[in-house]
N, C-alpha and C positions, 0 to 999 in steps of 0.2 A: 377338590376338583383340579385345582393350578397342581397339586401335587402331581395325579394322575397323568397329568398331560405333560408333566416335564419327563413323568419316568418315561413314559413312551416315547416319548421325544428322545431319550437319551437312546433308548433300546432300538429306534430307528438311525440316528446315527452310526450308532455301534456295528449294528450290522450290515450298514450301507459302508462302511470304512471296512469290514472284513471280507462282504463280495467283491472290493474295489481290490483289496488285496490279494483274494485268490485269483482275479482273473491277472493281475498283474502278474506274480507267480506262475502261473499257467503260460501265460503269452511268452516269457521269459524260458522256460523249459521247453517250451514247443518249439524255440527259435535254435536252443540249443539239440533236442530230439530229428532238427529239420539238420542240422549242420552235420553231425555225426551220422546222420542217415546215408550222408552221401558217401559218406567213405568206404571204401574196399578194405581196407585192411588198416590197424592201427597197433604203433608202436610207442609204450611208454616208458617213463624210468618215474617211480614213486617213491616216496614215502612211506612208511608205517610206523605209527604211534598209539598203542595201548596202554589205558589205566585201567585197573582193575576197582572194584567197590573198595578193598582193602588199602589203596594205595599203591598199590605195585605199578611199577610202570616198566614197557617191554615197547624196545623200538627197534627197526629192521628196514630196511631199503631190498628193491628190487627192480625187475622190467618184468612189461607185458608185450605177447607176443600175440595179436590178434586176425584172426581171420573170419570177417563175418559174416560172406556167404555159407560158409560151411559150420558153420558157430566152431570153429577146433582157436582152442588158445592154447599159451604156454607161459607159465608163470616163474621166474624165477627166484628164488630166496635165499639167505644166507645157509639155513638148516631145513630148505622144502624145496622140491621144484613140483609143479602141478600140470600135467601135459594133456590135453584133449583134444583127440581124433574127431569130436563129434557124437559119437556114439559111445567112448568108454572115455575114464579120467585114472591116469595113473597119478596118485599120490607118493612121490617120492621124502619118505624121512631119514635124513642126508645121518644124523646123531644113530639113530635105531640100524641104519644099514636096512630098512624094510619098506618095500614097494606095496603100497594098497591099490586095487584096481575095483573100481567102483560104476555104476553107468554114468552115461554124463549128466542126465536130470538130478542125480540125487545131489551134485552141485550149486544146482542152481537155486536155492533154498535161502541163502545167506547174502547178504552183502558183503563181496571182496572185489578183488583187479578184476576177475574173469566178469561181471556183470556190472561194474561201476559207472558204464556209461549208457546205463539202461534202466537200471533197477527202477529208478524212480517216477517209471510210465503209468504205472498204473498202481492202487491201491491204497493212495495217499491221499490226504487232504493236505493240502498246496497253500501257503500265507506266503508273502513276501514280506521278508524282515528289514528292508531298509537296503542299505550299502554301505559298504566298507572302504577304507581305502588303503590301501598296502604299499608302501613306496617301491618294494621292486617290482608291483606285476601293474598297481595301474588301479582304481574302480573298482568290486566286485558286489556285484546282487550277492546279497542275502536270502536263501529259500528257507522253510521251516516246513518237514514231511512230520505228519502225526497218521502210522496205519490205520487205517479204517478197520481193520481185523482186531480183534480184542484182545485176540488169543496169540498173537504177534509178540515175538521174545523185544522188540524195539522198540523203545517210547518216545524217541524223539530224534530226527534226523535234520542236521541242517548241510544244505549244499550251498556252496559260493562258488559264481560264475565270474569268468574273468573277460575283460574288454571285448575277447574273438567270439565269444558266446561257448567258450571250452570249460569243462568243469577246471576250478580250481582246488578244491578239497572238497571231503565228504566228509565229517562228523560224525559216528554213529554214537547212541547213548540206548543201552540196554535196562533192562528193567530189573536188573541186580545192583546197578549205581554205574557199572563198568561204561569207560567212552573208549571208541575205536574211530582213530583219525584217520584215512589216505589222502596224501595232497600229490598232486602230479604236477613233478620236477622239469618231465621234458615229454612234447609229444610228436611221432613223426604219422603221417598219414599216405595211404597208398603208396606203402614201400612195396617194393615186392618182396615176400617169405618165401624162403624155399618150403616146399612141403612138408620135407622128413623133420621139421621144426618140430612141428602134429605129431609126430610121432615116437614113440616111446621105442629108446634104442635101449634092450638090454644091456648093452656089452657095453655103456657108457657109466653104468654101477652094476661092475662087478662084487658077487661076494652078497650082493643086498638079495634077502628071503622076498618073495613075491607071494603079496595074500589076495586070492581074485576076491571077492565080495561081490560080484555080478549075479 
């Protein structure tokens, strides 16, 4: 019987310490969900660092160029630029010389720059993993996403928040082994964009073949 009652005891613990932690988690992203809510428009310079299951590893810097009334971004890459009006997504591959034009939902599927300060609203389960402390930024929360979707290519996501309540990096870990990192280097908010940002100027890649996929 003292058995019985210690396991329960443990199992009520346990899960009293893991609701303390989602809603910490939770409160923590709502704070950050509440700060970037406010903003009109956002400009960043990131990071990118991928490992593959194999070992491989593939790194690349960039800017984001955001407008979130109108959801139109603009991505820029060493060997990709990604441009959306809102309504359509030109894939520019800078190596191939070839422009894919795709709609803009079929984007929004994946975690990269264009949804990084969003993605993690809904479909997760939420732990808070502690804090870290990083001597150039300062404190950062530790989040730990696990999708509630089965059938989800991602098995484990962590985000660290940094002092402003602004993301500091995102972690992605896929279910082939591969980890995909963005940390964000610098961020400007309610800049103003000029428009034609949004927009996809041909005459800016010349000579590049254009495939609609719409």
């Amino acid at each position: 019987m003292t058995r019985i009652i210690m396991c329960y005891l443990l199992v009520f613990i346990s899960t009293g310490s893991l609701l303390a932690q989602n809603t910490d988690a939770k409160k923590i992203l709502d704070e950050v969900s509440k700060k970037y809510d406010a903003y009109r428009t956002i400009q960043s310079e990131f990071t990118y660092h991928a490992k593959t299951a194999n070992g491989e590893t593939y790194a690349d810097q960039g800017k984001l160029y955001l407008n979130k009334a109108a959801n139109q971004y603009k991505i820029v890459l060493e060997d990709q630029d990604l441009i959306s009006d809102g309504k359509s997504t030109w894939s520019v591959l800078k190596q191939d010389k070839e422009v894919q034009i795709s709609p803009a939902d079929a984007q929004a599927q994946s975690i990269g720059p264009n949804n990084i300060f969003t993605f993690y609203r809904d479909g997760y389960q939420l732990v808070s993993a502690g804090q870290e402390s990083v001597s150039s930024v300062g404190t950062l929360h530790t989040i730990t996403l696990t999708p509630e979707d089965q059938q989800s290519n991602y098995a484990k996501i962590r985000i660290r928040i940094n002092p402003k309540n602004h993301i500091h990096d995102v972690m992605v870990s896929d279910k082939s082994g591969a980890v995909y990192t963005y940390t964000i280097q610098a961020l400007y908010v309610n800049h103003t964009i000029p428009a034609a940002t949004f927009r996809f100027q041909e005459t800016s890649y010349p000579g590049f073949e254009i495939v609609d996929l719409r």
